[in-house]
TIKOLBA-172674 format. One record per residue: x, y, z of N, C-alpha, C in turn. Coordinates in steps of 0.1 Angstrom, whole numbers, plus 5000, padded with zeros to 4 digits. Layout:
BEGIN
XYZXYZXYZ ...
***
This chain:
BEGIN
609506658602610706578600610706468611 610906328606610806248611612106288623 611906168630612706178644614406118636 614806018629615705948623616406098617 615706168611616306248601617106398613 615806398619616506528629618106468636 618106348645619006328647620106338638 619806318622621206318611621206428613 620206538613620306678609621306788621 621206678636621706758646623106678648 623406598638624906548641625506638629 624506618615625606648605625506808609 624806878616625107018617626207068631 626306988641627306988651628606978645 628806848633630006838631630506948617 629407018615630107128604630607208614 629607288623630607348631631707328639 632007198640633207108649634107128634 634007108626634907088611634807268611 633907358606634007488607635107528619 635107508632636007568636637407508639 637807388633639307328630639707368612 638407408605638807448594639507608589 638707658600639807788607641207808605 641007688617642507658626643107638617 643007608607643807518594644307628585 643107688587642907808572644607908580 644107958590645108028594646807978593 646907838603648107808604648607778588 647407718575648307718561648507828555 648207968557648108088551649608108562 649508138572650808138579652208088575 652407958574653507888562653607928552 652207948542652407968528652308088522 651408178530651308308522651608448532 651508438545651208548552652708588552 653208718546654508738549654608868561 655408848572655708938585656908968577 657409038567658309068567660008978566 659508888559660108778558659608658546 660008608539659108488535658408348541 657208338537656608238546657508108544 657608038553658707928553658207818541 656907798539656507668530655707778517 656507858513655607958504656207868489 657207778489657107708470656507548481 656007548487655407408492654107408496 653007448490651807468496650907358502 651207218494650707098495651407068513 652307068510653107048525652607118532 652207288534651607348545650507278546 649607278534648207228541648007098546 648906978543649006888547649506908566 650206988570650706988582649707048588 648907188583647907258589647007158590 646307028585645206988586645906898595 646806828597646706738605646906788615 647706868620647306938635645606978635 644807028623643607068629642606948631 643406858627642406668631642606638642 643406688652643206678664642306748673 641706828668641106908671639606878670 639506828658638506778649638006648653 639106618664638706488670638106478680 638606558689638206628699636706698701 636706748693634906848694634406698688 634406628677633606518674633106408680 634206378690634006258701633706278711 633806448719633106508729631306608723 631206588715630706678710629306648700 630106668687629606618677628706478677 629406388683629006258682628706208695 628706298706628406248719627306138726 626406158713625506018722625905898713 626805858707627805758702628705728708 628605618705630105518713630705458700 632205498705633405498692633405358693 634005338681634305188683635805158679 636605088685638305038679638705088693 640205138696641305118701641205248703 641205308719641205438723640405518718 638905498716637805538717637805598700 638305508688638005518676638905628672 640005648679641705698675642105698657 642305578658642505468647641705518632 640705468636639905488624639405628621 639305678631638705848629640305918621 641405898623642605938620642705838606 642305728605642905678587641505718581 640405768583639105788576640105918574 640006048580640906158581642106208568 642806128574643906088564643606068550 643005948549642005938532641606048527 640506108536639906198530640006358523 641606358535642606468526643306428514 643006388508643506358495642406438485 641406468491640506518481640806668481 641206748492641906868492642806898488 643906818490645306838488645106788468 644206708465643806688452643906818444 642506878455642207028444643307118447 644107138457645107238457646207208448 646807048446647307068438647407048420 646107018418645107028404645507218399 645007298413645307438410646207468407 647307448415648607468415649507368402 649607258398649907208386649107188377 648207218373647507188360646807358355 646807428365645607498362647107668363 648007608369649307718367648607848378 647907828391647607958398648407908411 648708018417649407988428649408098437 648208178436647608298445647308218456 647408358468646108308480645108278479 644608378473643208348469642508198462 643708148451643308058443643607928448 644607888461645007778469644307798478 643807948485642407878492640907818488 640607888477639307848471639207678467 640607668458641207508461640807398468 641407468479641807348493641007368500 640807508508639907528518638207558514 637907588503636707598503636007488494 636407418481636107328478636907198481 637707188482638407048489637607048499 637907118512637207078525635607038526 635607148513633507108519633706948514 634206938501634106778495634506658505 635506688510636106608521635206598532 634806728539634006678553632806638547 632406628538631206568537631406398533 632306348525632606238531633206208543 634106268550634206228564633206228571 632106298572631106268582630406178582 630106098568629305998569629905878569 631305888567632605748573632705748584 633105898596633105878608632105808611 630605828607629105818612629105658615 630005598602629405438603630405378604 632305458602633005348610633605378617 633105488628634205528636632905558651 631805628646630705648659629305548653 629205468651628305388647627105388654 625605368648624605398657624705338670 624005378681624005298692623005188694 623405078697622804938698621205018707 620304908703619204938712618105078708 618905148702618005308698617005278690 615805318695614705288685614405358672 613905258665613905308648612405398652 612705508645611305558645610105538634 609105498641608205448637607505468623 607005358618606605398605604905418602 604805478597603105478589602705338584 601705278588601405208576599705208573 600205128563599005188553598205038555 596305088553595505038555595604898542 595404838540595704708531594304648528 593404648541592004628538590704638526 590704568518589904578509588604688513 588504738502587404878502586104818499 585404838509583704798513583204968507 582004968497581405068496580005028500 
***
């Protein structure tokens, strides 16, 4: 594996686990609102769209955090307070593709289990979504770094053949 490819391979696998563990954070705090009952009703249990919308934007802080310390660390952000801005409207955008499937589930498709608002949201929304967000972060929020060398190419002999 070329040298270009490992590097994609060791960002895009830092930020699954950077997204793996705010996807957690998410998983729990929207099951908390919407489904986990202590003996009481969950407070956002006829609003599911709304929990996961709240759970994910608290876990984009988070998400921001491991990615700009972390994930993306030999990158320099680019914009206003170290790529704040854009890492948060790329973010933003990209939850629409969750909050899409959760609520596709939940209005079209008539399920409104745990089970069927996580499979939804948290396991196909999210994968759909972080996999566009990582390659929007990648190019408009941590963009390559100036100067990094392209790794080298093969080339091929062009020389006419003497037998």
């Amino acid at each position: 594996m070329g040298e270009r490819w490992q590097r994609l391979a060791g960002e895009f696998g830092r930020s699954a686990v950077a997204g793996t563990i705010a996807s957690i954070v998410a998983f729990v705090l929207f099951n908390s609102l919407v489904h986990w009952d202590s003996g009481y009703d969950p407070p956002l249990n006829e609003h599911a769209v709304t929990g996961f919308v709240i759970a994910n934007v608290l876990s984009t802080l988070l998400t921001y955090q491991l990615s700009r310390s972390w994930a993306f660390r030999q990158r320099e952000a680019v914009g206003f307070a170290g790529g704040v801005l854009p890492f948060f409207a790329i973010s933003a955008i990209s939850l629409v593709i969750p909050v899409t499937c959760l609520w596709f589930s939940r209005s079209v498709l008539d399920y409104d289990s745990a089970l069927a608002d996580n499979l939804a949201a948290n396991v196909v929304g999210l994968f759909l979504g972080f996999v566009t967000r990582f390659f929007a972060w990648r190019a408009f929020v941590f963009p390559s770094p100036p100067g990094l060398p392209e790794p080298p190419y093969r080339t091929v002999d062009q020389s006419p053949v003497h037998e």
